[in-house]
Structures are given as structure tokens and as C-alpha cells.
C-alpha positions in Angstrom: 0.0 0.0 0.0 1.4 3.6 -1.0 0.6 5.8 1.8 0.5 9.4 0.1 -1.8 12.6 -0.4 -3.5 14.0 2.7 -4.7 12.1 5.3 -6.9 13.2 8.5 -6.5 12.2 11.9 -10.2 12.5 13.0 -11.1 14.0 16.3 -13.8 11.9 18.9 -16.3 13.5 19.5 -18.0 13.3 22.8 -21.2 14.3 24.2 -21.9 13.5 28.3 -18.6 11.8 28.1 -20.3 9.1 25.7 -18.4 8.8 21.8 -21.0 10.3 19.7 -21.1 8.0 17.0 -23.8 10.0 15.1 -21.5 13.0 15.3 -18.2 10.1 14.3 -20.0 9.2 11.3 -21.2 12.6 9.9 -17.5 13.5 10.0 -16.7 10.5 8.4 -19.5 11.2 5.3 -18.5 15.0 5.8 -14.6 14.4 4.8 -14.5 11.4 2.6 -16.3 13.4 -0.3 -13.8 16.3 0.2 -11.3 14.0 -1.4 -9.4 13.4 2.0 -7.0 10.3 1.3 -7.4 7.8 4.2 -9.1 8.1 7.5 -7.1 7.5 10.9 -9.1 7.4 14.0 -8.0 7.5 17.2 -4.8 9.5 16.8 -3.6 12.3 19.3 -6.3 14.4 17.5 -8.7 11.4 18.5 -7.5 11.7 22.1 -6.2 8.5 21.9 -4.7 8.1 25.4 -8.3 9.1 27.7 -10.5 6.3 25.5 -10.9 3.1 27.4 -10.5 -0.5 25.8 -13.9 -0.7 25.0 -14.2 2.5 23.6 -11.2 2.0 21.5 -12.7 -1.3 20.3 -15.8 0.0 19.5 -14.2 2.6 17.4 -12.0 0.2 15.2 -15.2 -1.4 14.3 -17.1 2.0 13.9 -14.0 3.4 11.4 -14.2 0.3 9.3 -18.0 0.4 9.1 -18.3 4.3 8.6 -16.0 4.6 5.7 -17.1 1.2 3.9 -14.0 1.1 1.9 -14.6 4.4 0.5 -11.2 5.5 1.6 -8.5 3.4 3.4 -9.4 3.1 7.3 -6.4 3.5 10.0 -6.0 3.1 13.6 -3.9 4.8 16.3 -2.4 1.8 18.1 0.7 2.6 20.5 2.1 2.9 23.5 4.9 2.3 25.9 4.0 -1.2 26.9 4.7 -3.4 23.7 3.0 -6.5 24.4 -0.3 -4.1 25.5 0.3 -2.7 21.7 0.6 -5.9 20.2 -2.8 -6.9 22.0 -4.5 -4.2 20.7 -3.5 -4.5 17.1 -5.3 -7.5 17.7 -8.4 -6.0 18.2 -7.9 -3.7 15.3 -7.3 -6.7 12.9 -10.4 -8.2 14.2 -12.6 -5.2 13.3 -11.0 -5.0 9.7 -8.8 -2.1 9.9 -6.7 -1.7 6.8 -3.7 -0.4 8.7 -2.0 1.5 11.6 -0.2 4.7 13.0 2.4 3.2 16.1 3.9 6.7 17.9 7.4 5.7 19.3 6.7 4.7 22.9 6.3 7.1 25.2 7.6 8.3 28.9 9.9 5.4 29.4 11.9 6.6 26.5 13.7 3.8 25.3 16.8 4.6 23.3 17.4 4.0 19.6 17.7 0.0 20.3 14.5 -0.2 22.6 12.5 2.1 19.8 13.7 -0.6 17.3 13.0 -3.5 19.3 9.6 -2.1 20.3 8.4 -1.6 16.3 10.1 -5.0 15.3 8.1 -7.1 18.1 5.1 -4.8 16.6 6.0 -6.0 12.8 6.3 -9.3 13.6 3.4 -9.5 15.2 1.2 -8.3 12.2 0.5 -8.4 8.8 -1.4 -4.8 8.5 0.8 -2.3 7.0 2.2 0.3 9.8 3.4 3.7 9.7 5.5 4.9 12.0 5.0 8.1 14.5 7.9 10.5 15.4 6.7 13.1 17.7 9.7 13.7 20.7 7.7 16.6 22.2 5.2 14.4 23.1 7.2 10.8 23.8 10.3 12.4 25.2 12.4 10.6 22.8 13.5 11.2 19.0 13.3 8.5 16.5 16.7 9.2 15.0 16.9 8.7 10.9 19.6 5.7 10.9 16.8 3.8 13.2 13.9 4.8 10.9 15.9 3.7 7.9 16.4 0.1 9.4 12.9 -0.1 10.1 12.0 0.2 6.8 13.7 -2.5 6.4 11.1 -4.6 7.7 8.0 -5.3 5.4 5.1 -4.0 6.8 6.3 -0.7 8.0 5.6 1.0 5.0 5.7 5.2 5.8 6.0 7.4 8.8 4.3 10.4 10.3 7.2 12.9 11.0 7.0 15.3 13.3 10.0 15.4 14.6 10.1 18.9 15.1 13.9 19.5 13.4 13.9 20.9 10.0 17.5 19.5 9.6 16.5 15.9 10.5 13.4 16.2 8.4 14.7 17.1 5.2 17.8 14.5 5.6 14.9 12.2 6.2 13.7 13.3 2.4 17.3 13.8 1.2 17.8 9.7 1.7 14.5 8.5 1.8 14.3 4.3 1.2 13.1 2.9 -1.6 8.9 2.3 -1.2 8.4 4.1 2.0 5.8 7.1 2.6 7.4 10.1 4.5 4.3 11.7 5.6 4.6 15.1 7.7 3.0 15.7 11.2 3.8 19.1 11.4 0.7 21.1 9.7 3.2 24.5 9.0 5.2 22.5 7.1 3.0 21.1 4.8 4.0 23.1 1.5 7.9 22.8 2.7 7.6 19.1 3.2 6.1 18.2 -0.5 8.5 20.8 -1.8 11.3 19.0 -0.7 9.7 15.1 -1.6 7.3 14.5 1.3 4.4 12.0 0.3 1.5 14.3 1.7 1.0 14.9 5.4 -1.0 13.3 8.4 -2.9 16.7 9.4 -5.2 17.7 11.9 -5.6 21.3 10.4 -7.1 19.6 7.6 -10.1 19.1 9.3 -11.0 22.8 7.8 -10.9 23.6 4.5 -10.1 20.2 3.3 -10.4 20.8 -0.2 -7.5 23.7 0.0 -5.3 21.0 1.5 -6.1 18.6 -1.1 -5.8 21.4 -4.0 -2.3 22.3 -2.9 -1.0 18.7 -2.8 -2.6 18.3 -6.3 -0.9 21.4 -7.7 2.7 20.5 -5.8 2.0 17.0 -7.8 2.0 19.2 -10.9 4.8 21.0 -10.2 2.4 24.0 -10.0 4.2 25.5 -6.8 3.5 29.3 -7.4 -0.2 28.4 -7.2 -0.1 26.2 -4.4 2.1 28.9 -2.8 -0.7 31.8 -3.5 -3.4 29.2 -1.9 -1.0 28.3 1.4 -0.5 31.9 2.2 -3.9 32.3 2.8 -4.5 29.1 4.7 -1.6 28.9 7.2 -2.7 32.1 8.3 -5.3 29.7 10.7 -2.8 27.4 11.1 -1.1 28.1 13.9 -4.4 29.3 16.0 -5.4 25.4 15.7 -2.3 24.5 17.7 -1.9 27.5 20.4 -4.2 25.5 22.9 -3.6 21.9 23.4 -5.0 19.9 20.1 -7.7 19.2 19.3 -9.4 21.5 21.5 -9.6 24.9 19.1 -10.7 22.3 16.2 -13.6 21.1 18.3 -14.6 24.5 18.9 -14.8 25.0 15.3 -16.7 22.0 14.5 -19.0 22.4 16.8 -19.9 26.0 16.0 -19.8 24.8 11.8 -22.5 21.9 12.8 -20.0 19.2 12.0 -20.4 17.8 15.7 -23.0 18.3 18.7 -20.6 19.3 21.5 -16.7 20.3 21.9 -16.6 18.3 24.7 -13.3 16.9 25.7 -12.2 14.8 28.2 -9.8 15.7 30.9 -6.7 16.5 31.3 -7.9 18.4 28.1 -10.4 21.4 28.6 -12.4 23.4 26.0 -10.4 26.8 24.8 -10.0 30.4 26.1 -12.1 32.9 25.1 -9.3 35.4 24.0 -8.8 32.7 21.5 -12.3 32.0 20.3 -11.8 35.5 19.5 -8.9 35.1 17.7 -10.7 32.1 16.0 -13.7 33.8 14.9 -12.1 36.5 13.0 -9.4 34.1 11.2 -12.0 32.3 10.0 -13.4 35.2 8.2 -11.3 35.5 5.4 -11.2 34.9 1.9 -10.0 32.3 -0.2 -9.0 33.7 -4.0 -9.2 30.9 -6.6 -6.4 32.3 -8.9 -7.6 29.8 -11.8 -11.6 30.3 -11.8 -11.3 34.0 -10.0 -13.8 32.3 -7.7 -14.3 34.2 -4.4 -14.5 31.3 -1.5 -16.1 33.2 1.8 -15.6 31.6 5.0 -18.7 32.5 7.3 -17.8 31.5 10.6 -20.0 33.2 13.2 
């Protein structure tokens, strides 16, 4: 499988602490016909790490059924416990996921030997194809290149989710890249950089608004079209950052709760909904306007 294009890492939505399915699968129905790439549920964005085992089964088998094949379905399944991991791929495969996303473990931080060990006991273990997750603000460890270059080695890791947070590492990671592995970027501000320099697509929470902008600049970066997808980014990373300057995926909740797209923001804690100085700031970001240089189309965001 060729992991590439843009892929969202849909948010949970709750409602009196309860999933709201009805809310999981109008996102689902919202975002597939936007031309998003593949689905992963319960991600960071998914607020992975407050669902309980029954919650995080029912959602495999809520992904699979939701999207019906329409695009490919993925799974969040990590952790710092490896045989815990390896059980709940378990799970996954039983509800028909079509993949994973496996962040590098977590608090215990392992060094470069544990991280490989962990991902090789995780490969061996399965046949779904699994893309990697390197995010050391969060874990408290980088996955350093040379150990992400012998785990591609291995045949079902097939891409990885970088968000490593070092431009340097990042684009040596896209200077040597193996042959048939997806490098994929985390980090939504570096979107245009990352397909500018090779990057497959990007894993993206952001692109849970204006999807189709997303999609439209990887499209044009595929055709080599980078003036236009250039004109098109300056306009959209101007949100961007807002999405990220209270813990994710609190501001994007907020939005999608006051666009319809879900019943409640609710979160769970140690996550709470945003500040108002920033609804504030979100509300007037969201009022801009989108030129579409080739149809002189005006698109309107009308947020409040």
C-alpha cells in the first residue's frame, strides 16, 4: 500500500462523556467526499490516550463500518507497553482495519535499540501495514533517521508520520528517503515545505478545515504547479497556527461544533475546551477569503 496525499486524523467526538457516534459518522461522510486520502481514528487528534478498551474497540469497528472502503481506514495503536500494543492490534485486525499509525513509545523513553525493538516485536506480530509516528515533544524521545531507515527494512512498516520537530532531520529524512516508504509530515506548518522538498503528503489535523485547500495544494505540488499552491497556502496557514496554540484538538472542536460538523466540543480531561481570547482570535481568522487564482472564484468563510 502507498501511503500518500493527505490524510486526516479524526477528532472523537463526545457528548456526556459518551463517543457520539452519530457525530463520528457525519465526519466520516462530511470528509470522505472532500477528497481526504485515508481516515485514521483515534490519533492524538482522536484523544487517543483518555479512550478506554472498550471504547477503543468499538471505534475500530465503527472506522471500518463508517467509511465502507470508500477510503482506506487506520488506527492509532501505540504505546509504551509493547505487548499491550501488540494486543490491541489485535483488536484492530479483528474489526478489519486496513492499517496502523504506532507513535514511538512514550515516557519510558527507550533509546534507539529499545525504539527498534519495540516496532520489530510490533512487525512481527502483524501483517497490516504500519506507519510509524515521530513526535519527541510528546514521547520524550526522537526516533533518530539511521533507526527509521532500518525499520524500513522490515515489510510492513511501510511510511512514517514525521513530526520530529527539526527541519534538519526532516529534510535528511527526504534527502535519503528508502526505496517504497511514505514520508508523511505531522507538522501542519510545514506542509508546502515538506512536499516541496519530496514529502508523500502529510497526516494533518488542520485539515479538518478547509479540506479541499489541503487537497488542492498537494494536487498542484504533484504538478509541479508550486506558485499556485504557494498563492493558496499563504492564505490558509494564516489559521494554522491558531489550531495549535491550545492543546490539540481543543480549538478544532470548537470549530466543528460552531460549523455543525459535531454536537458538542466536549473533551475529556486533562484536556479542557479553549479560552475565550482565542475564540476570538478564532472567529475573525475564520473570516477570510480564499482567491481561486484559476476560476477568479471568491471562496467566503462564514464562521460566526
Amino acid at each position: 500500500m502507498k501511503i500518500q496525499g493527505v490524510w486526516l486524523p479524526v477528532i472523537t467526538p463526545f457528548i456526556n462523556d459518551e463517543i457520539d457516534l452519530e457525530s463520528f459518522r457525519h465526519l466520516i461522510d462530511f470528509y470522505i467526499p472532500k477528497g481526504i486520502s485515508g481516515i485514521i481514528a483515534n490519533g492524538t487528534t482522536g484523544e487517543s490516550p483518555v479512550l478506554s478498551e472498550t471504547e477503543f474497540e468499538a471505534l475500530a469497528y465503527k472506522t471500518v463500518e463508517y467509511t465502507n472502503n470508500r477510503v482506506p481506514a487506520f488506527l492509532g495503536v501505540g504505546g509504551n507497553y509493547t505487548k499491550e500494543v501488540v494486543h490491541k492490534i489485535k483488536i484492530a485486525e479483528k474489526a478489519g482495519i486496513q492499517g496502523i499509525l504506532s507513535v514511538s513509545p512514550y515516557y519510558n523513553r527507550p533509546d534507539q535499540r529499545g525504539i527498534y525493538e519495540h516496532f520489530k516485536m510490533i512487525s512481527e506480530n502483524t501483517s497490516l501495514p504500519i506507519i510509524l509516528y515521530n513526535i519527541p515533544y510528546r514521547t520524550g524521545r526522537n526516533m533518530e533517521n539511521d533507526t527509521i531507515f532500518r525499520l524500513s527494512e522490515l515489510e510492513n512498516i511501510v511510511g512514517i508520520k514525521d513530526a520530529s520537530g527539526n527541519i534538519t532531520q526532516s529534510l535528511d529524512l527526504l534527502a535519503n528517503r528508502p526505496d517504497n516508504f511514505s514520508i508523511l509530515t505531522g507538522e501542519d506548518n510545514l506542509f508546502l515545505t515538506s512536499l516541496a522538498h519530496g514529502a508523500d503528503g502529510g497526516i494533518l489535523a488542520s485539515s479538518h478545515i478547509y479540506t479541499e485547500k489541503f487537497m488542492e495544494i498537494y494536487y498542484l505540488m504533484l504538478d509541479n504547479n508550486h506558485l499556485h499552491a504557494l498563492q493558496i497556502w499563504n492564505q490558509l496557514s494564516r489559521i494554522i497556527p491558531l489550531l495549535f496554540k491550545e492543546p490539540n484538538p481543543a480549538p478544532l472542536k470548537y470549530i466543528l461544533q460552531q460549523q455543525g460538523l459535531i454536537q458538542s466540543g466536549e473533551l475529556r480531561l486533562p484536556l479542557v475546551e479553549i479560552s475565550t481570547n482565542l475564540k476570538k482570535e478564532i472567529n475573525q481568522a475564520m473570516e477570510f477569503q480564499f482567491q481561486n487564482t484559476r476560476s477568479g472564484e471568491l471562496i467566503t468563510s462564514s464562521f460566526n
